[in-house]
C-alpha positions as CSV (number, residue, x, y, z in Angstrom):
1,X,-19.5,16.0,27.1
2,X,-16.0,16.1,27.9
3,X,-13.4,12.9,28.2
4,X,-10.1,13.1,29.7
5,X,-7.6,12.3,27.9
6,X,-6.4,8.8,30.1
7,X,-9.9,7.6,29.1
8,X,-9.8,8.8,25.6
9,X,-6.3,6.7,25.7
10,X,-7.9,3.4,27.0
11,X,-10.6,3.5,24.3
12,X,-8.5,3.9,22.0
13,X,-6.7,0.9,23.4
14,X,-9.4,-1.3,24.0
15,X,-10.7,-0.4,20.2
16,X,-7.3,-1.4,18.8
17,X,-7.3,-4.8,20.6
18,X,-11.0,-5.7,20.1
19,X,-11.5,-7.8,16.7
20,X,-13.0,-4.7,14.7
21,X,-9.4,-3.2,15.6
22,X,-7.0,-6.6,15.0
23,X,-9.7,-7.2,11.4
24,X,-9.1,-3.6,10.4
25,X,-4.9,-4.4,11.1
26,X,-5.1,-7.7,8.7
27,X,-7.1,-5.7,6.3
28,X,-4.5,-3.2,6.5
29,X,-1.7,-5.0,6.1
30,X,-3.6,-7.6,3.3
31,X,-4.1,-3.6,1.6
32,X,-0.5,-2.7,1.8
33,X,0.8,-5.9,0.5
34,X,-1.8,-5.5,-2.7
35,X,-0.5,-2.2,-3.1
36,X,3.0,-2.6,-3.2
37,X,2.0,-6.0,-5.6
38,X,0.4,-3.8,-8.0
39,X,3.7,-1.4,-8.3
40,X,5.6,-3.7,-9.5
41,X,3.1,-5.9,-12.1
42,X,3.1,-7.3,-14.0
43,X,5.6,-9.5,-12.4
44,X,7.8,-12.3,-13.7
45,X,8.8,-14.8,-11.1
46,X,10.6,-13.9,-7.9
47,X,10.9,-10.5,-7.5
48,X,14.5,-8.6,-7.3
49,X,15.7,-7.1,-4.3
50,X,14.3,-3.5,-5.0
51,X,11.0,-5.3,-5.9
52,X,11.4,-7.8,-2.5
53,X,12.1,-4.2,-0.4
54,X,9.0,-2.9,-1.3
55,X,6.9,-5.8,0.0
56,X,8.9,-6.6,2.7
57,X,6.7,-4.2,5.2
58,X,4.0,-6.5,4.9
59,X,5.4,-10.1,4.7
60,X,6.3,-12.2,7.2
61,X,10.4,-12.8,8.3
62,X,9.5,-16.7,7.3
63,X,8.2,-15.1,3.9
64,X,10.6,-12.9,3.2
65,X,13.9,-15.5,4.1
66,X,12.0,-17.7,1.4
67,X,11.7,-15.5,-1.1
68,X,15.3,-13.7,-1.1
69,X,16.6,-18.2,-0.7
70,X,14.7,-18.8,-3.7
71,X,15.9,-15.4,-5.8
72,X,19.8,-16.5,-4.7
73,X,18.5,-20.3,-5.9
74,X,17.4,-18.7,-9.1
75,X,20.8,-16.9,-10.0
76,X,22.6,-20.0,-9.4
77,X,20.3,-22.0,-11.7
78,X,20.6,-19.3,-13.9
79,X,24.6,-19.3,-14.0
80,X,24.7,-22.9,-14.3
81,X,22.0,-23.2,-17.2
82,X,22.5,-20.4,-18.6
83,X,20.4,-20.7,-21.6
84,X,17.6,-22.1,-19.5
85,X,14.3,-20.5,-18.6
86,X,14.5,-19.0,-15.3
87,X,12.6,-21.7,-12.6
88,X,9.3,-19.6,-11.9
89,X,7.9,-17.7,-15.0
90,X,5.0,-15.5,-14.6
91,X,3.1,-13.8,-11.6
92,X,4.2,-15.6,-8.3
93,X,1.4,-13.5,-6.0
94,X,-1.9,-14.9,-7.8
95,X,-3.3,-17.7,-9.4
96,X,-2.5,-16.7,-13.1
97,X,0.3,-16.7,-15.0
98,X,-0.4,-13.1,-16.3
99,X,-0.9,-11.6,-13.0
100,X,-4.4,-9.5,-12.3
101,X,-5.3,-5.9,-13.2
102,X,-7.7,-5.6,-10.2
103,X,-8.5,-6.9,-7.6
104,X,-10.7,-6.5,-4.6
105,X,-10.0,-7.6,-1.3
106,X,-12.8,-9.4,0.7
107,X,-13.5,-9.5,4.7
108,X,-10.3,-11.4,6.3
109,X,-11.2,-13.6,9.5
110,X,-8.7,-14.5,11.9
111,X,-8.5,-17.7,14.2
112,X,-6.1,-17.3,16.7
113,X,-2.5,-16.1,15.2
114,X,-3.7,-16.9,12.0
115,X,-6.0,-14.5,9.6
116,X,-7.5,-15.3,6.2
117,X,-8.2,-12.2,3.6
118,X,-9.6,-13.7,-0.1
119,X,-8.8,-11.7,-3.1
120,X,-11.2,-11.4,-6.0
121,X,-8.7,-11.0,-8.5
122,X,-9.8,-10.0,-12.5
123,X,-7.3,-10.2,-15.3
124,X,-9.1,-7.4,-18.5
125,X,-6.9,-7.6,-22.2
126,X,-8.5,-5.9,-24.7
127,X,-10.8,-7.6,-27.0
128,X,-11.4,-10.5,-24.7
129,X,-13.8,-11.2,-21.3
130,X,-12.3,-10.1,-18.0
131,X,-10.6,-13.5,-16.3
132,X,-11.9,-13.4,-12.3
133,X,-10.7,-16.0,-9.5
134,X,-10.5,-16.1,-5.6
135,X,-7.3,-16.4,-4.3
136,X,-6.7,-16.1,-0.6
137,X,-3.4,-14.1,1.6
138,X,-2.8,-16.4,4.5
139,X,-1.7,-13.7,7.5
140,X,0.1,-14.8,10.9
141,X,0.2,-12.1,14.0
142,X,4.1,-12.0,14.7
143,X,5.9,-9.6,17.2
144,X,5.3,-6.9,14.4
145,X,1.8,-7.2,13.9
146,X,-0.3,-8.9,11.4
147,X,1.9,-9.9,8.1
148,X,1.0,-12.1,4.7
149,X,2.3,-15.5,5.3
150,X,1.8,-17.3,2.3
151,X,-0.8,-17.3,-0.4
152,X,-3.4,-19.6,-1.4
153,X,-4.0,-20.1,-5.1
154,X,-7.5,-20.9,-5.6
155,X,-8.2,-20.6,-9.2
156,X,-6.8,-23.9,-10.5
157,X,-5.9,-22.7,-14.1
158,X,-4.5,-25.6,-16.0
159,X,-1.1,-22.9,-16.8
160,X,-1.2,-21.3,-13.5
161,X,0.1,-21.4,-10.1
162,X,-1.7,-24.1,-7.8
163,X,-1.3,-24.9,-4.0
164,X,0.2,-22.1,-2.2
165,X,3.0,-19.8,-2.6
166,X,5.3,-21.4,-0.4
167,X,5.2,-24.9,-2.0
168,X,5.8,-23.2,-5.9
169,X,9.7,-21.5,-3.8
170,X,10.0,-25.0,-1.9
171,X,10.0,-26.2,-5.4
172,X,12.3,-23.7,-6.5
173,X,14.8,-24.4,-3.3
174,X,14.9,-28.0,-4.2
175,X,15.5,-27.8,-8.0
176,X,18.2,-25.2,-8.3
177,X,22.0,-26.2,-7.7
């Protein structure tokens, strides 16, 4: 059976713009971001520049903007207090303090411009049970494509990061000089 290669063109078109093809997009992307999460873990608080580069391909420009305010909030905090504790300690990206050492990412759904991908996270130390939660990337479809928005800590560890991601640098914006 032979195709030509318009028609070839407008499948592939109409495959990229069905929901299989905008789910396999936010999967994608929730992939990419989890990937360039695990380069740089375990992570302690807001990431530097060379850390915030390597996520930026997958973050929203909302995200992003908050996460380079809140590293420029930190450094002032930091050269005012300087013998302080920096604002955020620990893993910023999931629910635990310690961060995960896997994770698995589970079927995102999308309503509109908005996409949901949960994140069975497991945190392993030697000697002890594996530590597992849910936590869920929060996607929005900008000019750009699909790109994580904000996270949604679901574990609810008493030392851990609750709400979402957002709130924890809003925090941070608001409490530095």
């Amino acid at each position: 059976m032979k195709f030509s290669r318009g028609a070839l063109v407008a499948l592939a078109v109409l495959l990229w713009a069905s929901p299989l093809g905008a789910q396999t997009d936010m999967a994608g992307m929730a992939a990419g971001f989890l990937g360039a999460y695990g380069s740089f873990h375990p992570s302690a608080g807001i990431p530097d520049a060379s850390g915030r580069s390597r996520l930026a391909p997958y973050l929203s420009p909302a995200l992003n903007k908050m996460l380079a305010d809140g590293a420029a909030a930190e450094a002032r905090f930091a050269a005012k207090f300087k013998n302080s504790p920096p604002l955020i300690e620990g893993d910023l990206f999931s629910s635990m303090f310690e961060g995960a050492t896997a994770w698995k990412l589970g079927a995102c759904s999308a309503s509109g411009t908005a996409a949901r991908c949960p994140v069975n996270f497991s945190y392993a130390q030697a000697g002890h049970p594996p530590v597992t939660w849910t936590d869920t990337l929060l996607l929005i479809n900008t000019a750009a494509g699909w790109r994580v928005d904000d996270i949604a800590y679901g574990a609810g560890f008493q030392f851990g990061n609750t709400g979402k991601l957002t709130d924890t640098l809003k925090t941070v914006l608001r409490e530095a000089p």
